[in-house]
N, C-alpha and C positions, 0 to 999 in steps of 0.2 A: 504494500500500500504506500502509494507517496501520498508526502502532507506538506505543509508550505508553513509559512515562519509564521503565520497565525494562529494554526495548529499547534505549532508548539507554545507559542504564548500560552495557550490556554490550555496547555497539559501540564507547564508549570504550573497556572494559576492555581490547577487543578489539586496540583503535589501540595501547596502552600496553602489550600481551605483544608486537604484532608488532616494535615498534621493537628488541627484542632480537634479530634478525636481520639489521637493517639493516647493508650493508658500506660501511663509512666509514672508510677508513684514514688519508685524509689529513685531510680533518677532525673527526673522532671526533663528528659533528655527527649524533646517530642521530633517524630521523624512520621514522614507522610509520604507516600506514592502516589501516580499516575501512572499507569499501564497503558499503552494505546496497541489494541488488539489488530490484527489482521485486516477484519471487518469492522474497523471502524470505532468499536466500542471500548470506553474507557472505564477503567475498572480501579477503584482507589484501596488503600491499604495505610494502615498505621501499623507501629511499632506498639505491640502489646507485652507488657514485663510481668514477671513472676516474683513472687518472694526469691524464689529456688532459679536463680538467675541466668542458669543453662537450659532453662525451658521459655525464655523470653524467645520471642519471635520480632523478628525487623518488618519494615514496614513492606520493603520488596517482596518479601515473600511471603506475605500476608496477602498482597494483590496477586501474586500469580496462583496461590492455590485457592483465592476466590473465582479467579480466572477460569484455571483448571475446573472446578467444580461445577463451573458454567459452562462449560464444554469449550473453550477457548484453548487453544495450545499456539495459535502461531501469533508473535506482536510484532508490532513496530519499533516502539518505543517506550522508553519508562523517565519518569522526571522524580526524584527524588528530591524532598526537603526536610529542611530543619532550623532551628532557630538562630545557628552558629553566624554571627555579624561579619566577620571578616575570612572565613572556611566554606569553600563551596562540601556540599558534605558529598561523600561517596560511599560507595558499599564495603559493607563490609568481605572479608576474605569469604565467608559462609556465602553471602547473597549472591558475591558474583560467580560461584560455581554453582548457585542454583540458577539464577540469569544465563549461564552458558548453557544449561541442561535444553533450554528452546531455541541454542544457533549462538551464534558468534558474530554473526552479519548481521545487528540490529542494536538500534542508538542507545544511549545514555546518556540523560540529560542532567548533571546535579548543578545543584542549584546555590545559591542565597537567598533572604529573606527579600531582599529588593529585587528582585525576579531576576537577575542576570546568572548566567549559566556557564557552565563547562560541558563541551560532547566529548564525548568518546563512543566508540565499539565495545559492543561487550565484550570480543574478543582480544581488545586493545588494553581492557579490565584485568584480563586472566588470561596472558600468555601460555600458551599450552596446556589448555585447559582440557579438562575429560569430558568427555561430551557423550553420547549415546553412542555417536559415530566409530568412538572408541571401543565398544563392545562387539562390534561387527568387527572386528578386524582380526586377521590369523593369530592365530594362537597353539601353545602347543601342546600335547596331551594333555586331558585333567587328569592322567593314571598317574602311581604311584613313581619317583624317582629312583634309581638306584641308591644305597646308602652304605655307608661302611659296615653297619652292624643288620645281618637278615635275622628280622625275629621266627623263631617256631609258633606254632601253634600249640603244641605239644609238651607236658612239662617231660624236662630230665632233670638227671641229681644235683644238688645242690649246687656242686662245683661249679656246673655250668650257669649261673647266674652272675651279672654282673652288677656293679656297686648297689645299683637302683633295685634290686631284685629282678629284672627285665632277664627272661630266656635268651641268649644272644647265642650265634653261630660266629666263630671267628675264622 
């Protein structure tokens, strides 16, 4: 989908109304999205935190798997905000390997509170990023390695046990 400088005006504006939703109690650290879908539809997201602070979710990907949910998988573009005055804000290490999960070849717009912006690629985000594309690709058996020690199945006498108790053939 192409979109024109108006378009993005207004996916920032977008990123910058949703961050007033975002729930941040313990860090008051509020961050908002704008997703712009394939077809058209934009789809907003805040930064939701936890007491138990590895289960907080960012605002990115709060909009993609509202996305997903919506049957959405392919975007254009995403505008991230936050309140930072002089830090255009960016994703974090987590977001942009979840942002890479739908393609590499699609914008990112972070932001300031005064609407001016920074682009980039997501793939510009996360050089060598793992992608799905990466699961498709050759690989080598998933059977068993050779290894210096063959275990039995079978027990024998004691002797034949090593440090670990482990049956070993040497």
């Amino acid at each position: 989908m192409e979109y024109t400088q108006e378009d993005i005006k207004k996916l920032v504006k977008t990123s910058q109304d949703a961050k007033n939703n975002a729930y941040c109690p313990q860090s008051k650290f509020r961050v908002g999205s704008a997703l712009l879908c394939q077809d058209g539809t934009v789809i907003k997201g805040v930064n939701v935190e936890n007491a138990s602070h590895g289960l907080t979710i960012c605002a990115e990907r709060t909009a993609i798997c509202k996305a997903v949910s919506e049957g959405h998988t392919e975007f254009s573009a995403i505008a991230i905000a936050s309140d930072l005055a002089k830090s255009f804000i960016v994703p974090c290490g987590a977001c942009r390997q979840f942002l890479c999960e739908f393609g590499a070849d699609w914008d990112v717009y972070m932001t300031k509170p005064d609407m001016t912006y920074q682009h980039m690629k997501v793939g510009d985000l996360l050089p060598l990023c793992f992608t799905p594309k990466s699961l498709k690709e050759d690989r080598i058996s998933n059977g068993h390695h050779n290894s210096l020690a063959v275990y039995k199945e079978t027990p024998t006498k004691l002797s034949d046990k090593d440090k670990n108790g482990d049956i070993c053939d040497q």
